[in-house]
N, C-alpha and C positions, 0 to 999 in steps of 0.2 A: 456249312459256314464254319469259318475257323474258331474253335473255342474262346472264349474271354471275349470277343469283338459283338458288340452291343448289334442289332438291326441299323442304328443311326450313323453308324462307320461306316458301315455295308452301302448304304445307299448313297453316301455324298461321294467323297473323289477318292477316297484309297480303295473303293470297287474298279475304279477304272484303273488308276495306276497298278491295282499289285494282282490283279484278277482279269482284267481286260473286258467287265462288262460296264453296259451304258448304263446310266443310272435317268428313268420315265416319270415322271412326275404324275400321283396322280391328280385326275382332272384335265390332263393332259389333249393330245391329239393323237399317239400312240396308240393303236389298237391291241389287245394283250392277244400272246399267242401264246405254245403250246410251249411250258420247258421258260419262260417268265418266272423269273423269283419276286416274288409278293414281300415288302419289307414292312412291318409296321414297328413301330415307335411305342412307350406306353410300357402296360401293363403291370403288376405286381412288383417285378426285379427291375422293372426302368430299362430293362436290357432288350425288350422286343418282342418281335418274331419276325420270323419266315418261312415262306413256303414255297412250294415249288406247284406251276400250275399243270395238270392236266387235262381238264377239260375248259374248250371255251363255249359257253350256250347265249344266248340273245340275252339272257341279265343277268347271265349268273357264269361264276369258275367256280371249277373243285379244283383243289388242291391237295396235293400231299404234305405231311410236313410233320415232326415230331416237338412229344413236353405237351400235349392237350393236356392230357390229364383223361384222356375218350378215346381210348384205345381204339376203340370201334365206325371212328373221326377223323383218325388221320391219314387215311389214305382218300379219305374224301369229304373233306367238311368243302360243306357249298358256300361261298362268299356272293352276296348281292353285287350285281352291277348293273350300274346305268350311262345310257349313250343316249347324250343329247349337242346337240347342233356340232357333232363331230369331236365333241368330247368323253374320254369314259374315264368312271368313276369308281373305283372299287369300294365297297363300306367295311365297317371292321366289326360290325354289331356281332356278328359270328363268334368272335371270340372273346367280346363282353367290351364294357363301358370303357371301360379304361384305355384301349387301344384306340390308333390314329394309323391309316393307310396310308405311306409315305409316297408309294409308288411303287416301280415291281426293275426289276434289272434284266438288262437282256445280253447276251453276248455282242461285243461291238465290233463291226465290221475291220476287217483286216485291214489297214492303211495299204495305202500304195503310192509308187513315183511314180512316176513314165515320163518321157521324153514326147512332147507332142509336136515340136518343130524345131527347126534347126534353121543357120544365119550363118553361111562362110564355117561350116562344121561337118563332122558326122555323128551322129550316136551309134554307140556299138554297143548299147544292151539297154533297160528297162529293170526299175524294183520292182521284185519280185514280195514276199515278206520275207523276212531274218528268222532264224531261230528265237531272240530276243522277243519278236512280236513288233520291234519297229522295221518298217519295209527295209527290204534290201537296196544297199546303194546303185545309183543310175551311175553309169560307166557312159563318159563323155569324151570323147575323141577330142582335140584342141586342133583346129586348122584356121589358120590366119587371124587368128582373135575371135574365135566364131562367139556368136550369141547363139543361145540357146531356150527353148522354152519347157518349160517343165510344169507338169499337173500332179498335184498333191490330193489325195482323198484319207478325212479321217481323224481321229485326235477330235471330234466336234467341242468346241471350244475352249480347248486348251490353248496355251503359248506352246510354239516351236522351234523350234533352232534349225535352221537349213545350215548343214557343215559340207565341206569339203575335204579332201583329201589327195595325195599323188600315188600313196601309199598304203592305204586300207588300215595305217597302222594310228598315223597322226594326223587329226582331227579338226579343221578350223574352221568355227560361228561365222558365216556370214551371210546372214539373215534372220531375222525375229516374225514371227507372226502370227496372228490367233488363228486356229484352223475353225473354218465352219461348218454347216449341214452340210452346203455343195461343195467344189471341189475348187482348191486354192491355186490359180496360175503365177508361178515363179519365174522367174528372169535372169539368167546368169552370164556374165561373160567370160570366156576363160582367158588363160593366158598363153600366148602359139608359142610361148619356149617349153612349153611343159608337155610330153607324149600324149598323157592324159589324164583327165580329174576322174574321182568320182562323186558324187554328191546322195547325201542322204539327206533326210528327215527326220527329229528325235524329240517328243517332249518329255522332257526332263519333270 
C-alpha cells in the first residue's frame, strides 16, 4: 500500500478509483479468498493495517503483512474467523484491542459493453477493456436510425456516464446511471446521417 494512505483510504472509494479493487465489508456475504487484502482501522498511529491473505481454513486466515513488531508473524499471524448464516467475520484480537476489521479488498472485475441486440442497425464490434481500465468503446454501425441495445457489467455502485463519440476523439454524456451487482441494460438510438457512433462507459 502506498506510503502516508491510512488502512481507512484504502478501503472506502480511492481503492476502487485509483487501484481497481472492490472494497467487502466485513460481516459481509463475501467469502474471503486467496490474495484478499484485510484492512483494519485502529491501532496506536490511527493509520491501520493491512494484510494480505494466504491461507483460507473453516475459521481462521493467515496472513502475510509487515510493522508487527513479530518478525517471526508476519508471514503468518492467524486471524479468527466466523461464518454464520452465510455471513463471514474476520476478528482483529490478533493484533490487539485497539484495532477494528473493516473488511478486506479484492481486485474488481474488468467492466464490459457489448452490444446484445440491434433495431434497423448492425454492430461491428464489442468493449473489450481499455488500457485505462474503463472497457473499450462499443463501435455501432448507424442504419436507418437503428436502436440499439447494450449490456454494461461493472463499476458496482458507482454513477456512470454512457458517452458517445464519431470520432474516438470528442466525447459526448448521454446517459447517467448507478451501475449494479448485475449487469445494467442501455438503450440508444443513433442517428443514420452519421457512418458510425461509438459508445463507452466511464465513471468519473
Amino acid at each position: 500500500m502506498a506510503a502516508g494512505i491510512s488502512s481507512l483510504e484504502h478501503f472506502h472509494s480511492r481503492s476502487q478509483s485509483a487501484f481497481g479493487l472492490e472494497p467487502l465489508g466485513n460481516g459481509g456475504t463475501a467469502a474471503l479468498e486467496l490474495g484478499d487484502i484485510l484492512c483494519f482501522k485502529g491501532g496506536a498511529t490511527g493509520l491501520g493495517h493491512v494484510a494480505i491473505i494466504r491461507e483460507v481454513g473453516k475459521n481462521y486466515v493467515k496472513a502475510i503483512q509487515q510493522n508487527l513488531n513479530r518478525d517471526a508473524l508476519e508471514n503468518s499471524l492467524r486471524y479468527a474467523m466466523s461464518v454464520s448464516h452465510g455471513s463471514y467475520k474476520v476478528s482483529a484480537a490478533a493484533l490487539g484491542a485497539k484495532y477494528v476489521c473493516q473488511g478486506w479488498l479484492r481486485k474488481a472485475p474488468a467492466p464490459s459493453l457489448e452490444v446484445i441486440s440491434t433495431d434497423g442497425g448492425s454492430a461491428a464490434g464489442e468493449g473489450g477493456v481499455a488500457a485505462s481500465g474503463d472497457p473499450a468503446p462499443a463501435l455501432l454501425a448507424a442504419r436507418r436510425g437503428a436502436t440499439m441495445h447494450l449490456r454494461f457489467t461493472g463499476y458496482e455502485g458507482r454513477e456512470c456516464l454512457l458517452q458517445t463519440s464519431t470520432n474516438l476523439v470528442d466525447w459526448q454524456t448521454v446517459g447517467r446511471f448507478t451501475a449494479k451487482e448485475t449487469a445494467v441494460d442501455l438503450e440508444v438510438r443513433l442517428d443514420p446521417n452519421a457512418r458510425a457512433h461509438f459508445y463507452r462507459v466511464v465513471a468519473p
